[in-house]
N, CA, C and O atoms as a GROMACS GRO file, in nm:
protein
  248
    1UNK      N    1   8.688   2.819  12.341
    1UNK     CA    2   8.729   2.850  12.477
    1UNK      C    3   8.712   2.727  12.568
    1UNK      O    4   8.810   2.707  12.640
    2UNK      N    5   8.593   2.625  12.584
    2UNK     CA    6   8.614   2.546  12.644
    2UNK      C    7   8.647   2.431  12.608
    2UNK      O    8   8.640   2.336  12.685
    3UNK      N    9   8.712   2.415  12.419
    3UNK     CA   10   8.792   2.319  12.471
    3UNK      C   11   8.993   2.328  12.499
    3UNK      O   12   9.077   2.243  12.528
    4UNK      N   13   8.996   2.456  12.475
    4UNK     CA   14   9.118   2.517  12.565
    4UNK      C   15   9.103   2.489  12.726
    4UNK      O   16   9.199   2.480  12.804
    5UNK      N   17   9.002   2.479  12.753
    5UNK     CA   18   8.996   2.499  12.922
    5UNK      C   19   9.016   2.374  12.921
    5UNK      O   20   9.125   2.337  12.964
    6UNK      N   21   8.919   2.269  12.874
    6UNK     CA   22   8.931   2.112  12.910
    6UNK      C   23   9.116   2.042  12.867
    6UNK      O   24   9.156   1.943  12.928
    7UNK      N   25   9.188   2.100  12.778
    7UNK     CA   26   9.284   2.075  12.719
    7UNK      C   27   9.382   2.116  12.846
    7UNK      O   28   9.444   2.032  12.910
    8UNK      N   29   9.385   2.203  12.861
    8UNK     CA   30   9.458   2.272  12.983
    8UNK      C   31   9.427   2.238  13.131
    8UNK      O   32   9.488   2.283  13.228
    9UNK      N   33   9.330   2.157  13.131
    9UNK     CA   34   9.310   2.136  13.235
    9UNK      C   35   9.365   2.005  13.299
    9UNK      O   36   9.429   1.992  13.404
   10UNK      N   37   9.304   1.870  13.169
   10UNK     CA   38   9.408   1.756  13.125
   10UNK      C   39   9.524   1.785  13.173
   10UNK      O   40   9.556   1.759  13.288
   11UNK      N   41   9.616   1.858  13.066
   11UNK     CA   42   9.778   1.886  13.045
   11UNK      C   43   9.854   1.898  13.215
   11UNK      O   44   9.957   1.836  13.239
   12UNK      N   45   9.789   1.982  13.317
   12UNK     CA   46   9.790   1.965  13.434
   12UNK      C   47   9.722   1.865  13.531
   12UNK      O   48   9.708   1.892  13.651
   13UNK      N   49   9.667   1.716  13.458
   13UNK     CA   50   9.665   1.608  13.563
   13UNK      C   51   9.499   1.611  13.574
   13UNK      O   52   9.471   1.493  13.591
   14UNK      N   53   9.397   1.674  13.573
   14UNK     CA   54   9.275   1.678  13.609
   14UNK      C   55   9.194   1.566  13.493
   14UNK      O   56   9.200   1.624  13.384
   15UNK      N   57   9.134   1.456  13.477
   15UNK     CA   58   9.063   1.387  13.425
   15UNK      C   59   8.898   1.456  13.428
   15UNK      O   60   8.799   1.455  13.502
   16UNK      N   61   8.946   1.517  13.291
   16UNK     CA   62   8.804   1.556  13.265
   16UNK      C   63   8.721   1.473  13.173
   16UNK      O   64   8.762   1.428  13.066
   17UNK      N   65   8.600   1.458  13.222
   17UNK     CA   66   8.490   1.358  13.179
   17UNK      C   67   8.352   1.397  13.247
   17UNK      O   68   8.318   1.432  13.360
   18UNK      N   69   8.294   1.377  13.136
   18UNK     CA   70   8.095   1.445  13.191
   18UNK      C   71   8.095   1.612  13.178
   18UNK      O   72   8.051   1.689  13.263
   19UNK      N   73   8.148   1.643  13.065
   19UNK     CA   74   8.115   1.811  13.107
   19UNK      C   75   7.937   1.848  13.034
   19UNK      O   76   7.875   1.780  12.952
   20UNK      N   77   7.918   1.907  13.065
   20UNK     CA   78   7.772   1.993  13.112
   20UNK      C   79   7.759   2.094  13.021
   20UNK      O   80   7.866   2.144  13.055
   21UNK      N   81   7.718   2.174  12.926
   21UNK     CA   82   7.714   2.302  12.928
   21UNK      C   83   7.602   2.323  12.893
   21UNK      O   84   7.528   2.265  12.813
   22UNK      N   85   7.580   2.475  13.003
   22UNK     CA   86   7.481   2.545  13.028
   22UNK      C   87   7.486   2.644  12.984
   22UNK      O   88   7.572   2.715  13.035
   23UNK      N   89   7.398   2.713  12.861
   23UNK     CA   90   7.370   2.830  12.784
   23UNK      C   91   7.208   2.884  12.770
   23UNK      O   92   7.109   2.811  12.764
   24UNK      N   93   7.211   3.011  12.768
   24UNK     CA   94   7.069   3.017  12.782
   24UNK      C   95   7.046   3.062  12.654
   24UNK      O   96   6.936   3.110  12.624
   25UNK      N   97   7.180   3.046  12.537
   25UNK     CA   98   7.137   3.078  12.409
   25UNK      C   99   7.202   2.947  12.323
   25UNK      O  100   7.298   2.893  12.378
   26UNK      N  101   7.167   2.904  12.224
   26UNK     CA  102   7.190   2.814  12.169
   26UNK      C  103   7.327   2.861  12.005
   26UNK      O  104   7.382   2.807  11.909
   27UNK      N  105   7.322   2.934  12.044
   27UNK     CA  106   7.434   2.978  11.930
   27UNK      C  107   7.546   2.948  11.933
   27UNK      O  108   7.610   2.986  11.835
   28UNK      N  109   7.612   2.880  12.023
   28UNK     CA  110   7.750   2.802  12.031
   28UNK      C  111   7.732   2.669  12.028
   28UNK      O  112   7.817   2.623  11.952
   29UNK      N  113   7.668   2.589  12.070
   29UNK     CA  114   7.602   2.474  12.110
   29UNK      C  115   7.692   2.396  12.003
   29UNK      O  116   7.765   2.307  12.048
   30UNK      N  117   7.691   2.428  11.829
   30UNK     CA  118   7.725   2.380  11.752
   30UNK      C  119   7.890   2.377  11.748
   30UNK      O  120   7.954   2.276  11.720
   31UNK      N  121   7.940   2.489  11.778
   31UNK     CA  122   8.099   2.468  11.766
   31UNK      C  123   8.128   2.393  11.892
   31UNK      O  124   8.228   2.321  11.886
   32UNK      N  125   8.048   2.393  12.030
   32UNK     CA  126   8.107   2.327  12.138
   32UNK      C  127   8.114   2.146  12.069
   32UNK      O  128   8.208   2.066  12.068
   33UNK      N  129   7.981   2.134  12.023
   33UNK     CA  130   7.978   1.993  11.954
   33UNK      C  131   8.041   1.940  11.927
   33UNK      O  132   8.059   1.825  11.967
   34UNK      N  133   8.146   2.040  11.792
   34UNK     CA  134   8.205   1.982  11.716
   34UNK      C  135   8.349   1.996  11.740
   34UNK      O  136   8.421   1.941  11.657
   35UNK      N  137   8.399   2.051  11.825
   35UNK     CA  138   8.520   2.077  11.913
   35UNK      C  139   8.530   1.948  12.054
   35UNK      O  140   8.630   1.881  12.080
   36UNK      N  141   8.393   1.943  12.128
   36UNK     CA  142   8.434   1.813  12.224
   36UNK      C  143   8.238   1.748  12.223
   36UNK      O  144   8.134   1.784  12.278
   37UNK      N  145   8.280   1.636  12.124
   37UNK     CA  146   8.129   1.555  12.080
   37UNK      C  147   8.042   1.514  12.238
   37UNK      O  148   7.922   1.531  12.256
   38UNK      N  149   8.141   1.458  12.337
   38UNK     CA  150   8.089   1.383  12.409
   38UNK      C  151   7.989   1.523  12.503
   38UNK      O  152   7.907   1.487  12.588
   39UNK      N  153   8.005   1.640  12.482
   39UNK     CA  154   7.920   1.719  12.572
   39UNK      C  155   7.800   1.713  12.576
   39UNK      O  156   7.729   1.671  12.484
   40UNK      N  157   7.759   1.756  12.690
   40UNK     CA  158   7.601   1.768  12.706
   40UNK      C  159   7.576   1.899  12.678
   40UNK      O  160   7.664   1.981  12.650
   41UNK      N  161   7.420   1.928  12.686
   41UNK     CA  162   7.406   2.034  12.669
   41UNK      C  163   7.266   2.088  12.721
   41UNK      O  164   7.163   2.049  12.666
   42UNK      N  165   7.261   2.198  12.850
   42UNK     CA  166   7.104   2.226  12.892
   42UNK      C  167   7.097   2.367  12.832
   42UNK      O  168   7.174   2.461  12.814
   43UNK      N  169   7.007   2.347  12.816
   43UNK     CA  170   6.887   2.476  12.753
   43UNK      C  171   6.865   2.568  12.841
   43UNK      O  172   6.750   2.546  12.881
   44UNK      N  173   6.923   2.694  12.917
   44UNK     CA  174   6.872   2.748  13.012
   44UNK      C  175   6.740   2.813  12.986
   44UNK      O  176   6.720   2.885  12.889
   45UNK      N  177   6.631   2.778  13.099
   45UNK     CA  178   6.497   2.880  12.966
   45UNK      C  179   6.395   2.742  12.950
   45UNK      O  180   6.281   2.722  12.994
   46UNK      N  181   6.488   2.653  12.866
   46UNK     CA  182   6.422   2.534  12.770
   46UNK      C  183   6.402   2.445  12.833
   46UNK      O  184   6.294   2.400  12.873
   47UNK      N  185   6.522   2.403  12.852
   47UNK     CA  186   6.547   2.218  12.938
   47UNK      C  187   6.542   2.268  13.082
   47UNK      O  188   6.546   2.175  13.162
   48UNK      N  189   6.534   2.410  13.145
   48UNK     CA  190   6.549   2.400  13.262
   48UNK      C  191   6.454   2.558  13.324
   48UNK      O  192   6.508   2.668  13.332
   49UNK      N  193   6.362   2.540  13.346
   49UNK     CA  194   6.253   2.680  13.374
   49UNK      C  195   6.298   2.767  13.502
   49UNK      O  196   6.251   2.878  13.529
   50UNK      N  197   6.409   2.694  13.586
   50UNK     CA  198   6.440   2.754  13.670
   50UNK      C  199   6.557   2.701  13.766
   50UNK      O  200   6.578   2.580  13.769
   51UNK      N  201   6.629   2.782  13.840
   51UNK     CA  202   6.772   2.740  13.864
   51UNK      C  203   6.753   2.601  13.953
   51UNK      O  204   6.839   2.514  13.954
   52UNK      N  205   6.620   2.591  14.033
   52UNK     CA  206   6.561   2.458  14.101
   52UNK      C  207   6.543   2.325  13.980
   52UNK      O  208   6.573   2.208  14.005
   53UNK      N  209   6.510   2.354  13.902
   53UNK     CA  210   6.527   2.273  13.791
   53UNK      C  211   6.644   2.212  13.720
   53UNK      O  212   6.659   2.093  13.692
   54UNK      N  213   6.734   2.323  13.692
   54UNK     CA  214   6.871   2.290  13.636
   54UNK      C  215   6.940   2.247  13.754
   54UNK      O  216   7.015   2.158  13.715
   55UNK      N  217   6.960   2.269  13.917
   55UNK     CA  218   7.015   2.157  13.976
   55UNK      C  219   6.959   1.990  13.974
   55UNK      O  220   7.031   1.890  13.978
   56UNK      N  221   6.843   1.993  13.969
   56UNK     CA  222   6.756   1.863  13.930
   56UNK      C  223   6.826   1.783  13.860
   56UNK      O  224   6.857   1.665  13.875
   57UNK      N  225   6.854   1.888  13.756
   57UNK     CA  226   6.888   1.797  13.598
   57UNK      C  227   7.045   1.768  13.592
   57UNK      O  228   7.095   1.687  13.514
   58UNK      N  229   7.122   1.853  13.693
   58UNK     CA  230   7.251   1.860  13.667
   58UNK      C  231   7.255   1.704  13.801
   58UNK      O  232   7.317   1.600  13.782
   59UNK      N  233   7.193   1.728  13.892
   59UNK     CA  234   7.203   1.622  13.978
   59UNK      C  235   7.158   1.461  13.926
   59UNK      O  236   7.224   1.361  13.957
   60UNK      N  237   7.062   1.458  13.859
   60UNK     CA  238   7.046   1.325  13.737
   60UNK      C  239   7.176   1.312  13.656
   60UNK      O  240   7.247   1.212  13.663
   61UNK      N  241   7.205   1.425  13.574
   61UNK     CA  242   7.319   1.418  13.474
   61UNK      C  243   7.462   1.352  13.563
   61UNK      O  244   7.507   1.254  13.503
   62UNK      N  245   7.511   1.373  13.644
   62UNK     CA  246   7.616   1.356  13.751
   62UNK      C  247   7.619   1.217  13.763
   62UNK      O  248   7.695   1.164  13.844
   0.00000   0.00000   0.00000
Protein backbone atom coordinates (compact mmCIF):
# COMPACT_ATOMS: atom_id res chain seq x y z
CA UNK A 1 0.00 0.00 0.00
CA UNK A 2 2.59 2.51 0.55
CA UNK A 3 4.50 1.90 -2.16
CA UNK A 4 1.32 2.41 -4.40
CA UNK A 5 0.83 5.66 -2.54
CA UNK A 6 4.53 6.86 -3.10
CA UNK A 7 4.20 5.59 -6.91
CA UNK A 8 1.05 7.51 -7.39
CA UNK A 9 2.02 10.19 -5.85
CA UNK A 10 5.37 10.62 -8.12
CA UNK A 11 3.16 9.80 -11.36
CA UNK A 12 1.25 13.15 -10.40
CA UNK A 13 4.47 15.48 -10.00
CA UNK A 14 5.07 15.26 -6.06
CA UNK A 15 8.95 14.36 -5.35
CA UNK A 16 8.83 12.01 -2.79
CA UNK A 17 11.96 11.59 -0.64
CA UNK A 18 12.54 10.98 3.33
CA UNK A 19 9.47 8.91 4.03
CA UNK A 20 9.04 7.96 7.77
CA UNK A 21 7.06 5.09 8.82
CA UNK A 22 5.42 4.91 11.92
CA UNK A 23 4.01 1.51 13.27
CA UNK A 24 3.41 0.51 16.61
CA UNK A 25 3.76 -3.10 15.35
CA UNK A 26 6.63 -4.33 13.56
CA UNK A 27 5.04 -6.89 11.25
CA UNK A 28 5.20 -4.99 8.01
CA UNK A 29 8.38 -3.24 8.60
CA UNK A 30 9.87 -6.11 6.39
CA UNK A 31 7.74 -5.90 3.20
CA UNK A 32 7.84 -1.94 3.52
CA UNK A 33 11.81 -2.59 3.34
CA UNK A 34 11.82 -4.52 0.68
CA UNK A 35 9.28 -2.70 -1.55
CA UNK A 36 10.99 1.04 -0.85
CA UNK A 37 14.78 0.31 0.92
CA UNK A 38 15.45 3.93 1.50
CA UNK A 39 12.58 4.07 4.41
CA UNK A 40 12.85 4.80 7.82
CA UNK A 41 11.29 3.31 10.34
CA UNK A 42 9.97 4.38 14.19
CA UNK A 43 8.93 1.98 16.65
CA UNK A 44 5.80 3.39 18.15
CA UNK A 45 6.08 2.11 21.93
CA UNK A 46 10.00 1.45 21.18
CA UNK A 47 11.86 4.26 19.46
CA UNK A 48 9.26 6.62 20.68
CA UNK A 49 7.48 6.36 24.50
CA UNK A 50 5.28 9.03 23.62
CA UNK A 51 3.65 11.23 20.91
CA UNK A 52 6.18 14.22 22.56
CA UNK A 53 8.88 11.97 21.66
CA UNK A 54 7.98 10.82 18.17
CA UNK A 55 7.64 14.61 17.17
CA UNK A 56 11.30 14.95 18.62
CA UNK A 57 12.42 12.25 16.47
CA UNK A 58 10.38 13.04 13.43
CA UNK A 59 11.72 16.73 13.86
CA UNK A 60 15.63 15.38 13.92
CA UNK A 61 14.63 12.90 11.08
CA UNK A 62 13.32 16.00 8.74
Amino acid sequence: MIKRTVEELESVGYDVDGIIYVDDRTLHVDDVKNALPDVRFIHMWVDAKSFERLRELLERMG
